[in-house]
DRENFIKE-508908 format. One line per 4 residues: number of its first residue (from 1); their letters; for each residue x, y, z of C-alpha. Coordinates in Angstrom, 1 decimal. Layout:
! residues N
NUM> a> X Y Z ~ ...
END
This chain:
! residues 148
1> xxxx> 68.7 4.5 -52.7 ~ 69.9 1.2 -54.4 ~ 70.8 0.0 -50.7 ~ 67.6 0.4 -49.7
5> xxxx> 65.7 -1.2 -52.1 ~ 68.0 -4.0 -51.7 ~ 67.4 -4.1 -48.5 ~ 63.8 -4.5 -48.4
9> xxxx> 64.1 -6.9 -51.4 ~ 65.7 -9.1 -48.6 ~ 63.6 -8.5 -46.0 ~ 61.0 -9.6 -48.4
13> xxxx> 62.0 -12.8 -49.7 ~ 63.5 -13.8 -46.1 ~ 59.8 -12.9 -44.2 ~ 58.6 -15.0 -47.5
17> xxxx> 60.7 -17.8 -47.2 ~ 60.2 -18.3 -43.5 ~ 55.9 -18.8 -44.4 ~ 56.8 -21.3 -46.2
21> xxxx> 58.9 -23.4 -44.4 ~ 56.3 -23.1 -41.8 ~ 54.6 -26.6 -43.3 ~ 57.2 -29.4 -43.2
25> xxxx> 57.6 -31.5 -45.8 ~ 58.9 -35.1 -46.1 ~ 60.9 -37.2 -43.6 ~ 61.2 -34.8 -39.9
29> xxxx> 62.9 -38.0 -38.1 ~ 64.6 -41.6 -37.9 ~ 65.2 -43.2 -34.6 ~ 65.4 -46.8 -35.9
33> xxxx> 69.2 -47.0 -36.3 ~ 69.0 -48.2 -39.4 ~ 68.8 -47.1 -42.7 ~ 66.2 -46.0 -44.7
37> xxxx> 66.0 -47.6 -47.9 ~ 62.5 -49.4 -48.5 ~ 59.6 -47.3 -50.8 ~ 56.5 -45.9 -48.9
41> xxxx> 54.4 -44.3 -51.0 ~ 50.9 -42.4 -49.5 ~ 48.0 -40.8 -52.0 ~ 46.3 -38.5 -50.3
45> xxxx> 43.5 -35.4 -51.4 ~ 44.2 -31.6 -50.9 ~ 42.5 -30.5 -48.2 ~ 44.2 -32.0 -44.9
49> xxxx> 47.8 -32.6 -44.3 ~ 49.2 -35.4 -42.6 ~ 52.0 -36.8 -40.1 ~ 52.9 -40.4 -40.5
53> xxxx> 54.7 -42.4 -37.5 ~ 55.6 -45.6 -38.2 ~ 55.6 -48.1 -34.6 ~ 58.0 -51.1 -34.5
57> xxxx> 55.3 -53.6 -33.6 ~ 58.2 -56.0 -31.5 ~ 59.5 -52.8 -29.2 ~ 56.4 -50.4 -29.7
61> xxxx> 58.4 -47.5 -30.3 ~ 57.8 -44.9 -33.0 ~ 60.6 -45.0 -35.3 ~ 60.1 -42.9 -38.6
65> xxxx> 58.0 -39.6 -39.0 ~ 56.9 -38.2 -41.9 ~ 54.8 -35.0 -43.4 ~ 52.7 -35.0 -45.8
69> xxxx> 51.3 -32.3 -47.5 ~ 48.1 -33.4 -48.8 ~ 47.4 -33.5 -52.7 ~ 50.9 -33.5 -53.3
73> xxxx> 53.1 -36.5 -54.6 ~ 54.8 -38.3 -51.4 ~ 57.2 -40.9 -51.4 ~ 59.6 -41.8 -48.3
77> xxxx> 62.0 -44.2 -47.5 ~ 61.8 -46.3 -44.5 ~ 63.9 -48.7 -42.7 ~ 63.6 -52.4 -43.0
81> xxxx> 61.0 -54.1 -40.3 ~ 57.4 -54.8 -39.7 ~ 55.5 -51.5 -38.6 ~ 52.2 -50.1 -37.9
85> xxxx> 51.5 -46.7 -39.8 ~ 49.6 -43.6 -37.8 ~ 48.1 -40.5 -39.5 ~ 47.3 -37.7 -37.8
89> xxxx> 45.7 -35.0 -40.1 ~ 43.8 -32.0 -40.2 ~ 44.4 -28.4 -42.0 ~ 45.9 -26.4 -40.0
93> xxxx> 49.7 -27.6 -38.6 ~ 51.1 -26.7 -35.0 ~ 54.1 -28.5 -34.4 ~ 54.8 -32.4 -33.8
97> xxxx> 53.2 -31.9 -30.3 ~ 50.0 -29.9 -30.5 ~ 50.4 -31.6 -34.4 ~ 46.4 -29.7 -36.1
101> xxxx> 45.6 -28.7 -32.8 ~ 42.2 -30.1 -31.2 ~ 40.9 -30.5 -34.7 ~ 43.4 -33.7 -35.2
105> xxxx> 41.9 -36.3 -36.6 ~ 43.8 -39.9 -36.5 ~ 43.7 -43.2 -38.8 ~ 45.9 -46.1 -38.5
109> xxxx> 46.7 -49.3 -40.5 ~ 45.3 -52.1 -38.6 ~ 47.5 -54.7 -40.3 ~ 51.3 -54.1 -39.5
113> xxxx> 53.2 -53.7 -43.3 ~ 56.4 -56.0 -43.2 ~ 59.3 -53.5 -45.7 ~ 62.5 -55.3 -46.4
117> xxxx> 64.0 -55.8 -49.3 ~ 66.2 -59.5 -51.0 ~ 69.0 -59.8 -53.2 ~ 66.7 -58.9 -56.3
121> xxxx> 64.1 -56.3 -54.8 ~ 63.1 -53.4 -52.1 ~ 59.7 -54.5 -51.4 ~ 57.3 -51.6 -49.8
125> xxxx> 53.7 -50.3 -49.7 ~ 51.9 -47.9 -51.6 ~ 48.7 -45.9 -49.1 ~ 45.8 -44.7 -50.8
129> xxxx> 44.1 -42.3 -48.6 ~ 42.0 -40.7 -50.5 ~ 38.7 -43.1 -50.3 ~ 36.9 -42.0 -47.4
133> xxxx> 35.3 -45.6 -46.8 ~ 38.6 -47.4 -46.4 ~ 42.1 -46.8 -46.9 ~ 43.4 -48.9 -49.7
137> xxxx> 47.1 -50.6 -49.3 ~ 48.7 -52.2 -51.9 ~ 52.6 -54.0 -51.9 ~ 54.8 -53.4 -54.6
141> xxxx> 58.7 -53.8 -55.0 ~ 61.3 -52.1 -56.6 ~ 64.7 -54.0 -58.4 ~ 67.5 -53.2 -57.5
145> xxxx> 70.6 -53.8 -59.3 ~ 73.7 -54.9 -57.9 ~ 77.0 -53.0 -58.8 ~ 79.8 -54.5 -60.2
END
């Protein structure tokens, strides 16, 4: 009997844990080569989820891709260069390829954000999606300490 209820225990938690994995979370990719070490930080409201691709603006390619569940606190790293920033949201996630399905909805950055970083500081962007008029972008840097 103990078998048995051990057994389902598992089956439970597994068929649980595989829901919730079904919304990704954070960085899904990095093609750029390079690593990622500049702050990008994205406010968003509950409701809608996003993906973020970031485009080198000198080859055109996408380079970075991120999730982003919305209403949740989202920070990612990204590799130095100067980049234009895609969103695709809506609320109901099918894959990087169908990404919300016909319901996707798209906003981009118009302005290409330069992230790269000096001897002192990692200078990055923080996205404020959350006013519906205009999306709000702010720079900001980070120190960085040099070791010994």
């Amino acid at each position: 009997m103990w078998r048995t209820f051990t057994s389902i225990l598992t089956s439970v938690f597994l068929a649980t844990a595989g829901v919730a994995d079904e919304r990704p979370q954070g960085l899904q990719w990095n093609r750029s080569g390079l690593a990622a070490t500049l702050p990008l930080q994205v406010k968003t409201d509950a409701g809608a989820d996003y993906l973020l691709r970031l485009r080198d603006v000198e080859t055109g390619q996408f380079v970075l891709a991120a999730y982003i569940r919305g209403g949740e606190f989202f920070r990612v790293l990204v590799p130095p260069g100067l980049y234009k920033l895609l969103f695709a949201f809506g609320a109901n996630w099918q894959g990087e390829k169908a990404l919300f399905g016909p319901d996707t909805q798209y906003s981009m950055i118009d302005q290409p954000l330069r992230f790269g970083a000096t001897v002192s500081r990692k200078h990055g962007h923080l996205i404020d999606l959350r006013a519906e008029a205009e999306i709000l972008v702010r720079n900001f840097a980070f120190c960085q300490r040099l070791s010994p």
